[in-house]
KEKEDREN-804550 format. One record per residue: residue in three letters; y negated, x negated, z negated of N, C-alpha, C in turn. Coordinates in Angstrom, 3 decimals, padded with zeros to 6 digits. Layout:
# KEKEDREN-804550
('ala', (Y, X, Z), (Y, X, Z), (Y, X, Z));
...
//
This chain:
# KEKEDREN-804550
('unk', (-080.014, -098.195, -101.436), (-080.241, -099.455, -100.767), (-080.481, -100.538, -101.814));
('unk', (-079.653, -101.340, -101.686), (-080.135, -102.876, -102.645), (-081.892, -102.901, -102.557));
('unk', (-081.946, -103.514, -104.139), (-083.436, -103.972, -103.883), (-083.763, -105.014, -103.260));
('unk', (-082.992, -106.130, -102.738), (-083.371, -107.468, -101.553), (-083.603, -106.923, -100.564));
('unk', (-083.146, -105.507, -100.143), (-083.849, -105.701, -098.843), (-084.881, -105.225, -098.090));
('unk', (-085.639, -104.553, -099.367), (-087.562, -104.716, -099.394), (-088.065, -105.748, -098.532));
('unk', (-087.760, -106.915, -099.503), (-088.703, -108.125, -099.857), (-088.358, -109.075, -098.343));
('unk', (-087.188, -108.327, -098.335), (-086.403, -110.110, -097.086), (-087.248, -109.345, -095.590));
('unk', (-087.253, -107.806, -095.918), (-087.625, -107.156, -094.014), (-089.047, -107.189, -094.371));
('unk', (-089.690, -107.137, -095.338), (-091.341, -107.432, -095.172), (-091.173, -109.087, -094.864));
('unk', (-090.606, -109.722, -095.681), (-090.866, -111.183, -095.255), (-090.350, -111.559, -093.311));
('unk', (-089.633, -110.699, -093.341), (-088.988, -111.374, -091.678), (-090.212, -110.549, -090.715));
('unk', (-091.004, -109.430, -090.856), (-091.687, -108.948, -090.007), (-093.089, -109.696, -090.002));
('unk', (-093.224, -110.061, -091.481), (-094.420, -111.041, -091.162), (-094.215, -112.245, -090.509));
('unk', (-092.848, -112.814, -090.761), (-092.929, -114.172, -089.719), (-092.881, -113.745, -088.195));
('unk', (-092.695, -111.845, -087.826), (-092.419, -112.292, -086.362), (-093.454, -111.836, -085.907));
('unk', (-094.455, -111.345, -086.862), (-096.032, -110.874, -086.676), (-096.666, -111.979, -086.366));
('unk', (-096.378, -112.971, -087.327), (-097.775, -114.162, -087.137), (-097.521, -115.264, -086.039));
('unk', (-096.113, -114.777, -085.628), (-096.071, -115.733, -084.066), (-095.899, -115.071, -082.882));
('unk', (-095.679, -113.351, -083.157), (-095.747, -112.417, -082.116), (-097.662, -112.094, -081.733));
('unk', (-098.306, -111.778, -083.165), (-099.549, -111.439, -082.929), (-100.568, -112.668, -081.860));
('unk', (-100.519, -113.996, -082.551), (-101.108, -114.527, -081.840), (-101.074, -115.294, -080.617));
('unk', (-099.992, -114.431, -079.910), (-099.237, -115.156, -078.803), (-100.380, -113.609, -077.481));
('unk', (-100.134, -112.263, -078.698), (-100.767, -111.146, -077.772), (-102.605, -111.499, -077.939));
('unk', (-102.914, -111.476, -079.084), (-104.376, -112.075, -079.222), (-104.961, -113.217, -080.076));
('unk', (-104.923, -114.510, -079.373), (-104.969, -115.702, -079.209), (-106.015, -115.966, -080.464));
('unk', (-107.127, -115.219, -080.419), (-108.296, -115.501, -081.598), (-107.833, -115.142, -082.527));
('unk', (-106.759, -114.563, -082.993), (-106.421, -114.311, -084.367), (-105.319, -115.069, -084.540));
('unk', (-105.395, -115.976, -085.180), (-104.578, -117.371, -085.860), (-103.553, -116.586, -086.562));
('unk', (-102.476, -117.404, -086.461), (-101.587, -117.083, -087.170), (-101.513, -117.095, -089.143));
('unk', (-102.215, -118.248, -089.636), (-102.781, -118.115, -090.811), (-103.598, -116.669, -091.446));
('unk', (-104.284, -116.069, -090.117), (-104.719, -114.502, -090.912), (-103.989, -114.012, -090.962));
('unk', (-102.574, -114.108, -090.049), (-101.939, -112.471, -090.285), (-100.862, -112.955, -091.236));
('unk', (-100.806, -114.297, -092.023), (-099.992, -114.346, -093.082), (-101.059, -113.972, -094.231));
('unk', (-102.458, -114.201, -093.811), (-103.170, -113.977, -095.428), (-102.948, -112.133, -095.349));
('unk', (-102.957, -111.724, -094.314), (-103.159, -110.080, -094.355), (-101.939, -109.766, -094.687));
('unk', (-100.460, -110.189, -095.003), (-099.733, -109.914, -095.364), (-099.692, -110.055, -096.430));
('unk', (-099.970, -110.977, -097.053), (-099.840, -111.353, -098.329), (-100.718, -110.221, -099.174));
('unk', (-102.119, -109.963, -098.665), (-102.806, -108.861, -099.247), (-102.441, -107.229, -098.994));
('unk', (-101.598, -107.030, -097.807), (-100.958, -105.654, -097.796), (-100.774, -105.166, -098.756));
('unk', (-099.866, -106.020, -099.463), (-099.227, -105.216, -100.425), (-099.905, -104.060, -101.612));
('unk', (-100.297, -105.231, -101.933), (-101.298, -104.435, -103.193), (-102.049, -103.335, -102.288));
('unk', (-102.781, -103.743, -101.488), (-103.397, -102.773, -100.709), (-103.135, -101.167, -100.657));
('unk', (-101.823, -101.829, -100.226), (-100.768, -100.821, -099.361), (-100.580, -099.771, -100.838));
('unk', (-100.201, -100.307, -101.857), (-099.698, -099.865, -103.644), (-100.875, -098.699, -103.138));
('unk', (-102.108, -099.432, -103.686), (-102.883, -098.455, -104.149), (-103.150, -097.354, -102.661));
('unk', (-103.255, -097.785, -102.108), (-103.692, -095.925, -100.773), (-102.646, -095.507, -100.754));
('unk', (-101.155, -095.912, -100.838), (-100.081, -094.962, -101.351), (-100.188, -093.853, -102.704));
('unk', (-100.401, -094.448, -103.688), (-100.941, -094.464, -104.857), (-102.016, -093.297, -104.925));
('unk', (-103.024, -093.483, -104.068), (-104.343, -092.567, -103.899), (-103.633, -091.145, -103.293));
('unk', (-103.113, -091.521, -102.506), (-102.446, -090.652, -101.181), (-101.669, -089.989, -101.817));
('unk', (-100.913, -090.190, -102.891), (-099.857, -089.593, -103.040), (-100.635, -088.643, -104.234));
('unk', (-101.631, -088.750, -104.920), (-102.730, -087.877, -105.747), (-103.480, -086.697, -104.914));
('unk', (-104.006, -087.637, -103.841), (-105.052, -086.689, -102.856), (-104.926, -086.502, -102.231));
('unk', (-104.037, -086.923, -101.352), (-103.384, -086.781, -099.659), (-104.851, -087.441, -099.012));
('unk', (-105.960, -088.460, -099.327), (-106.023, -088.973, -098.847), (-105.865, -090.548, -098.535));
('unk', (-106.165, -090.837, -096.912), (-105.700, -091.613, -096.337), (-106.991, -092.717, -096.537));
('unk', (-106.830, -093.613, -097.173), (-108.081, -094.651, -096.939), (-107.850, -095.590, -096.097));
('unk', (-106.339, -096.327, -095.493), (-106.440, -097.420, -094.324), (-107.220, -097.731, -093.635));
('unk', (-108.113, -096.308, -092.862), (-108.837, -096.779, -092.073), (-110.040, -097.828, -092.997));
('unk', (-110.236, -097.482, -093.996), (-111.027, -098.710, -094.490), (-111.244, -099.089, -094.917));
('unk', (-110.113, -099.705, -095.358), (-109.099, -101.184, -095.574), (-109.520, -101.982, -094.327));
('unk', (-108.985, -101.175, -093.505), (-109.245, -101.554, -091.830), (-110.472, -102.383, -091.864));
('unk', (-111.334, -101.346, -091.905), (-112.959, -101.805, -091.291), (-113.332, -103.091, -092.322));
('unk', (-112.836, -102.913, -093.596), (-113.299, -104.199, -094.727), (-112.536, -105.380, -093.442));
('unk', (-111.496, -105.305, -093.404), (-110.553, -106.296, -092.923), (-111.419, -107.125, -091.929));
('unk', (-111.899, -106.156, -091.265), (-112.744, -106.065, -089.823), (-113.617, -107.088, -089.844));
('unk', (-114.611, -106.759, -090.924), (-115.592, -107.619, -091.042), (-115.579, -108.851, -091.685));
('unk', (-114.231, -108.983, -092.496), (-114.247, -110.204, -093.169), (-113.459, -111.174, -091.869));
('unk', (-112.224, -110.931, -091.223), (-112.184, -111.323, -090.373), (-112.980, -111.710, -088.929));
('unk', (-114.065, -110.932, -088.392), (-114.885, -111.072, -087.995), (-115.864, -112.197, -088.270));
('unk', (-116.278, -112.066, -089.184), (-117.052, -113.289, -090.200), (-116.357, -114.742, -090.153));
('unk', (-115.118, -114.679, -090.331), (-114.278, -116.082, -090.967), (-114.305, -116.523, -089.298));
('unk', (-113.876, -115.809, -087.595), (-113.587, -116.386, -086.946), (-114.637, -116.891, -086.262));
('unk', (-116.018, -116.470, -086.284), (-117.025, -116.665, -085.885), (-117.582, -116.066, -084.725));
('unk', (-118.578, -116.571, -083.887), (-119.449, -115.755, -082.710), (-118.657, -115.909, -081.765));
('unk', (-117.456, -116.830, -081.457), (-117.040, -117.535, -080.029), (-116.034, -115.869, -080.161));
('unk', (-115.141, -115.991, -081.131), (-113.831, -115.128, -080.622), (-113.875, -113.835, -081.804));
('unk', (-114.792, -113.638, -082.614), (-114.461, -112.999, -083.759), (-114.677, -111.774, -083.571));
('unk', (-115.176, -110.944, -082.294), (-114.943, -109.263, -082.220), (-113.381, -109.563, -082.145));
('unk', (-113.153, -110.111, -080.960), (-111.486, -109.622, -080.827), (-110.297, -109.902, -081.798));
('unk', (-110.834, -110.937, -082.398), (-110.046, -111.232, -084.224), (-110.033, -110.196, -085.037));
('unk', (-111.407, -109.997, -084.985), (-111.473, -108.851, -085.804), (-110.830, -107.340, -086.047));
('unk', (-111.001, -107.380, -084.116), (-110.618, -105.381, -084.200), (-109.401, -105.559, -084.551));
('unk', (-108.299, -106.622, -083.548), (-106.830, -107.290, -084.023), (-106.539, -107.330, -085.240));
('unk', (-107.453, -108.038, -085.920), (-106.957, -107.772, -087.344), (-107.169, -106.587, -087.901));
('unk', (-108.342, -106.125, -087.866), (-108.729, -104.458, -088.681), (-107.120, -103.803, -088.078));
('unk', (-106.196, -103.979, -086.748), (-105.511, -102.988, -086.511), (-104.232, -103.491, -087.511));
('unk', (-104.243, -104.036, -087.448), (-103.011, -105.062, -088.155), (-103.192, -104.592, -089.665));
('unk', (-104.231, -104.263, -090.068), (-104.222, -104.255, -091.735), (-103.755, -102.614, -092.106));
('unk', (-104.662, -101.984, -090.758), (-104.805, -100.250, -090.814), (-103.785, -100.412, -091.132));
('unk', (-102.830, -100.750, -089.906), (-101.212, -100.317, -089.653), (-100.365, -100.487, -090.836));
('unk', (-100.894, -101.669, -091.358), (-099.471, -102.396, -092.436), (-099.723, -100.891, -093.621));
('unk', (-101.051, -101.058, -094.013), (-101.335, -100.023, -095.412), (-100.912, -098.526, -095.161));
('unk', (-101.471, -098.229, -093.786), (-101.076, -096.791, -093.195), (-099.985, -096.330, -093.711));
('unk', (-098.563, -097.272, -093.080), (-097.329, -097.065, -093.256), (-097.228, -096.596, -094.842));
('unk', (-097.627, -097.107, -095.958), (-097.239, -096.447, -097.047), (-097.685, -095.252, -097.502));
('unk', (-098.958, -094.829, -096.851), (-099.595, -093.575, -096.824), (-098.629, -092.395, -096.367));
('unk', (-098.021, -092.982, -094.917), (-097.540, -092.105, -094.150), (-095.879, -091.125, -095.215));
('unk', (-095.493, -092.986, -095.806), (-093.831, -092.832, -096.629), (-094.383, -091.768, -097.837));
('unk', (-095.728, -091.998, -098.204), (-095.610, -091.350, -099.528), (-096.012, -089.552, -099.428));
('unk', (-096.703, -089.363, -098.257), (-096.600, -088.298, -098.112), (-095.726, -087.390, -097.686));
('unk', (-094.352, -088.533, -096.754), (-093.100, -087.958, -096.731), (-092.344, -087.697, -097.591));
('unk', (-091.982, -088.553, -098.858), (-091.375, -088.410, -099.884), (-092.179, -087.462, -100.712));
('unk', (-093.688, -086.763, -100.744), (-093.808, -086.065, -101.864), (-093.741, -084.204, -101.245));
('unk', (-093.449, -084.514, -100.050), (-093.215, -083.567, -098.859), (-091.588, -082.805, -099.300));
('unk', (-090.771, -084.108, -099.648), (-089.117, -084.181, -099.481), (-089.276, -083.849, -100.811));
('unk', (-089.927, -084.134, -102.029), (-089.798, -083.911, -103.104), (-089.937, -082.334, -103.556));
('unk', (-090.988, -082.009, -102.607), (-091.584, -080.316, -102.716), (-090.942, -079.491, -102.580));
('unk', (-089.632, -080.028, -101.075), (-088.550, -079.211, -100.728), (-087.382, -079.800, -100.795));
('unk', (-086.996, -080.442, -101.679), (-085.734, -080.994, -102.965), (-084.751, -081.757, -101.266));
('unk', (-085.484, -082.152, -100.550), (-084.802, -083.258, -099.572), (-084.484, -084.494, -100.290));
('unk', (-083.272, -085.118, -099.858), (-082.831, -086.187, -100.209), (-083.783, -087.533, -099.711));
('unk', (-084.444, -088.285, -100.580), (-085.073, -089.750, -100.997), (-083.917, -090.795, -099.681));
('unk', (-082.769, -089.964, -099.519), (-082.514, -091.055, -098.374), (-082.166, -089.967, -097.162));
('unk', (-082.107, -089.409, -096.841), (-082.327, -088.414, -095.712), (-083.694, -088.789, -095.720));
('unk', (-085.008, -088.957, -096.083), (-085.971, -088.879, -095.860), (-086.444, -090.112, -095.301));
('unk', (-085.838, -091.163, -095.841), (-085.877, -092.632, -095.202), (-085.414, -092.871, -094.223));
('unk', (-083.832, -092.622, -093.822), (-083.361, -092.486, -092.274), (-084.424, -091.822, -091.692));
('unk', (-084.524, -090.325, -091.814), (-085.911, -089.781, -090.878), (-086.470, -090.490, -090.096));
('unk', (-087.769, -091.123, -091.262), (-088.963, -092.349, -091.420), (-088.205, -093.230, -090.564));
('unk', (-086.532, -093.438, -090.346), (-086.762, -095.359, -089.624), (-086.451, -094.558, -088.516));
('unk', (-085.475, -093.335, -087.992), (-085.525, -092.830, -086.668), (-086.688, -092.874, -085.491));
('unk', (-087.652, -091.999, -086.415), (-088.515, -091.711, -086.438), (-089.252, -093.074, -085.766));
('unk', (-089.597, -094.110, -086.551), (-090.523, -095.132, -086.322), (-089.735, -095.793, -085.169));
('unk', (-088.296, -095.856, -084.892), (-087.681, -096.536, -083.832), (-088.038, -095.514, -082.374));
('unk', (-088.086, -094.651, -082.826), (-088.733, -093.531, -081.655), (-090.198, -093.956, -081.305));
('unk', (-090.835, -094.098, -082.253), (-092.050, -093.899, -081.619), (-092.302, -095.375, -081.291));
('unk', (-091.311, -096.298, -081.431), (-092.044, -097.618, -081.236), (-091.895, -097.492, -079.926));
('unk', (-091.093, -097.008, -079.026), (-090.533, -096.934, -077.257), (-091.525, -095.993, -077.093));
('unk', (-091.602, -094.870, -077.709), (-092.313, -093.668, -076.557), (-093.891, -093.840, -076.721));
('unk', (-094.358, -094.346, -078.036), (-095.893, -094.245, -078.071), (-096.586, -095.553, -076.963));
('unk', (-096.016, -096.601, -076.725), (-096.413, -097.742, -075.721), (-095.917, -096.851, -074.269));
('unk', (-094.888, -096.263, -074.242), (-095.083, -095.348, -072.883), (-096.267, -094.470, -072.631));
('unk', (-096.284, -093.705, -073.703), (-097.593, -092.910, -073.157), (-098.859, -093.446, -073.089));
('unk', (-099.742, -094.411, -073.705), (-100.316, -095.232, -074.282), (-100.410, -095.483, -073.113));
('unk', (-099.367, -096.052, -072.087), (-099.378, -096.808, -071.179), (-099.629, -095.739, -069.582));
('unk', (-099.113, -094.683, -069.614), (-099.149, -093.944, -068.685), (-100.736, -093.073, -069.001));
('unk', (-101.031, -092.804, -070.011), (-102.720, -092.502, -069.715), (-103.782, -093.359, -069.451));
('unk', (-103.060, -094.746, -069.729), (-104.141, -095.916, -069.167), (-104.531, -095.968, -067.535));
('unk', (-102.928, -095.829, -067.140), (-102.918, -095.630, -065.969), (-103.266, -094.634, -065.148));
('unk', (-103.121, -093.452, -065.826), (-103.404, -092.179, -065.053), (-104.817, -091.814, -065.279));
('unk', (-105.520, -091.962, -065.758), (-106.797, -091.557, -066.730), (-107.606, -092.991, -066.289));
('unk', (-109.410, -092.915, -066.285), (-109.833, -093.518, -066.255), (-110.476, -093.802, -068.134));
('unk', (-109.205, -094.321, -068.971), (-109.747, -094.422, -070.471), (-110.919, -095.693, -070.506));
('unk', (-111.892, -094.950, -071.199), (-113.090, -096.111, -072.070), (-114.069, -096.163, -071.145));
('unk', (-114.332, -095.454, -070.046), (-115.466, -096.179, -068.999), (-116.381, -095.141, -069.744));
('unk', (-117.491, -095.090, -069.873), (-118.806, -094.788, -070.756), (-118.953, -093.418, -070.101));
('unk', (-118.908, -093.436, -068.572), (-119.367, -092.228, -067.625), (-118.183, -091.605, -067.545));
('unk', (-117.046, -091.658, -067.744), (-116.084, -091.273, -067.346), (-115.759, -090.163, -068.134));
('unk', (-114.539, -089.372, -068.047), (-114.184, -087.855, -069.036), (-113.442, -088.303, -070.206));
('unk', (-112.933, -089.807, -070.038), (-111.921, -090.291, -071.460), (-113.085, -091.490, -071.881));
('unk', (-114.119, -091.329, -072.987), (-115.363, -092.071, -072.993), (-114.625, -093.187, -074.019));
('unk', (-113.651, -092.834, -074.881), (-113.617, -093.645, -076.346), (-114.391, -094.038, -077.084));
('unk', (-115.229, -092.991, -077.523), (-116.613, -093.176, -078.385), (-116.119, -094.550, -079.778));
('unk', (-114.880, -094.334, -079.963), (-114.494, -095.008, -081.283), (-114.540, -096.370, -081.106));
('unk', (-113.866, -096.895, -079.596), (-113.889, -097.934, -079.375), (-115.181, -098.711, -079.025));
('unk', (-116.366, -097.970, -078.880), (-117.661, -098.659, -079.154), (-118.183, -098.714, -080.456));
('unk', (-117.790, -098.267, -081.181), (-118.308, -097.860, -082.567), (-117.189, -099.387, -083.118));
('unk', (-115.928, -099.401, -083.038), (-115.428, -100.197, -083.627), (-115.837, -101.807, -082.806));
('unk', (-116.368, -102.171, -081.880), (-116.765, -102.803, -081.311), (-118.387, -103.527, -081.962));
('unk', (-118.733, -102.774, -082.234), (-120.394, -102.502, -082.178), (-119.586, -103.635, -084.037));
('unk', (-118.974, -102.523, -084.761), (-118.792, -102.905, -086.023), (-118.358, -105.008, -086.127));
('unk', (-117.363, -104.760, -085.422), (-116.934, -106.551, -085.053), (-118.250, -107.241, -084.586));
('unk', (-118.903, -106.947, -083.965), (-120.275, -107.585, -083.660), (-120.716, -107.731, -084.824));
('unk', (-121.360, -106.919, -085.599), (-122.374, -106.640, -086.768), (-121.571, -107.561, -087.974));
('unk', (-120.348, -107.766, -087.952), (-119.482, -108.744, -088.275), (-119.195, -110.531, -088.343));
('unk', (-119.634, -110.355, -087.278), (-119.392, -111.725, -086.640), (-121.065, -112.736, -086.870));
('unk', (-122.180, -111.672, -086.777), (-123.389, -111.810, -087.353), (-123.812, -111.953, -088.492));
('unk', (-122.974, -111.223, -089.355), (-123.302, -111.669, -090.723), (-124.053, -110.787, -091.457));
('unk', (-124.519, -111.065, -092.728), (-125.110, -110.108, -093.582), (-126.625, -110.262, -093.027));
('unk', (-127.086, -110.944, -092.188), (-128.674, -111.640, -091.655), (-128.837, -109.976, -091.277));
('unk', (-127.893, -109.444, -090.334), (-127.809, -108.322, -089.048), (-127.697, -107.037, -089.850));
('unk', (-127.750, -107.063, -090.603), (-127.532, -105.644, -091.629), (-129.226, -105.164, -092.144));
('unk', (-129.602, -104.096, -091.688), (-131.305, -103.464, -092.416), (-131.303, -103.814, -093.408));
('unk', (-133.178, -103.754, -094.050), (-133.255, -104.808, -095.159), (-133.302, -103.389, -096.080));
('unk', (-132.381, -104.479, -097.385), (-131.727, -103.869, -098.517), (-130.784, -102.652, -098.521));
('unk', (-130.037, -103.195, -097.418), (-128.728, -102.733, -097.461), (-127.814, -103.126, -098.533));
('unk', (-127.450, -104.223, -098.232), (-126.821, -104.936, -099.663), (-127.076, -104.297, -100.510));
('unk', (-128.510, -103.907, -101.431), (-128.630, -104.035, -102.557), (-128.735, -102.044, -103.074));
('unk', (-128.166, -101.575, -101.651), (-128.075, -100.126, -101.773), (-126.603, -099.887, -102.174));
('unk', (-125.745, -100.790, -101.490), (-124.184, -101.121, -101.502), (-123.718, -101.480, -102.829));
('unk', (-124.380, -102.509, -103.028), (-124.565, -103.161, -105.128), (-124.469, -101.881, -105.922));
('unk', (-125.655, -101.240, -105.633), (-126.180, -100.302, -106.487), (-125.338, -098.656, -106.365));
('unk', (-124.917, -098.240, -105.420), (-124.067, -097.139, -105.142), (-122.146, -097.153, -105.700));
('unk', (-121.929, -098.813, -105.849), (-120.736, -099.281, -105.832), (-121.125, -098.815, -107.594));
('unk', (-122.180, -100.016, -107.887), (-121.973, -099.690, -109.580), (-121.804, -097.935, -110.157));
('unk', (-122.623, -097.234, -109.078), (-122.978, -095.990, -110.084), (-121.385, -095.301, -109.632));
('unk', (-120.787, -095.648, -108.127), (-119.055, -095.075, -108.448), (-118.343, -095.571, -109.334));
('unk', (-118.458, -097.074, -109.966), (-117.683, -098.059, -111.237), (-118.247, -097.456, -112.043));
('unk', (-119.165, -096.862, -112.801), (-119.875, -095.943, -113.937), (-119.434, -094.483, -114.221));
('unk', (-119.228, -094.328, -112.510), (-118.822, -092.543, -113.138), (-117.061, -092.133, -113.147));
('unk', (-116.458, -093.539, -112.962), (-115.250, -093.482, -113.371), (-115.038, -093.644, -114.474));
('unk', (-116.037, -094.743, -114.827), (-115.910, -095.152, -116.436), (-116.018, -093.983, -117.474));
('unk', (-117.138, -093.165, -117.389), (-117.316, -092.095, -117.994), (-116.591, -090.849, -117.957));
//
């Protein structure tokens, strides 16, 4: 595949993101989901990068950082639903390279072709873009999902909820000397890499 056509299908999905996204959720401006594009990338490099060392997956938090900084920037009026919107928007973008690099080191293990493995990946993603909003959509309907009492509780979706709140509040809402446990735990992981 030419190398232009990286750069031109990330650039055309972000323009139909930042006028598709905030048309579905209104509190997230179209200006974030060009800044979250713009920061994918690198993002995206390194948990590929990680992923492709450890097989693990860090998006989810990428996500939750995303979460709260977005949360924060939109404020108390609209900023849970900015937020989770965006945390999903960031998961998703970084995910995707997690997902490619563990396919390609998968295809590499068992001497599959680098483009057999890419067709796969776009089959694949054109599949699931139709069938996962079907099902998605038929357990909403069939299932009573998220009610607290109910048998489909979505523990996650209060937890990620709870998080956009604690977000939107600020560092005031966080136990005292949290921060300076965060400072201090961050340095001693920057130290024992160093060493």
């Amino acid at each position: 595949f030419p190398t232009w056509i990286a750069p031109c299908g990330y650039i055309t999905l972000a323009i139909v993101s930042a006028i598709a996204i905030p048309s579905i959720f209104p509190a997230l401006k179209w200006y974030y989901v060009v800044v979250a594009y713009i920061f994918a990338p690198s993002l995206a490099f390194c948990n590929a990068y990680g992923a492709g060392l450890t097989d693990i997956n860090m998006a989810y938090n990428y996500g939750k950082v995303g979460l709260f900084l977005i949360a924060a920037l939109v404020g108390k009026e609209h900023g849970v639903v900015a937020g989770l919107a965006g945390a999903g928007l960031i998961k998703s973008v970084i995910a995707v390279s997690c997902i490619l690099m563990q396919d390609f080191k998968t295809g590499h293990l068992t001497f599959t072709s680098p483009r057999a493995m890419f067709l796969s990946q776009a089959v694949g993603t054109a599949i699931g873009c139709v069938v996962a909003p079907l099902c998605f959509y038929l357990f909403y309907k069939a299932f009573d999902v998220g009610n607290p009492n109910g048998e489909y509780k979505a523990p996650f979706a209060i937890i990620y909820r709870n998080m956009a709140v604690l977000g939107v509040e600020g560092f005031s809402a966080l136990p005292k000397h949290c921060l300076h446990l965060c400072y201090g735990f961050f340095a001693l992981a920057v130290g024992i890499n160093v060493v």
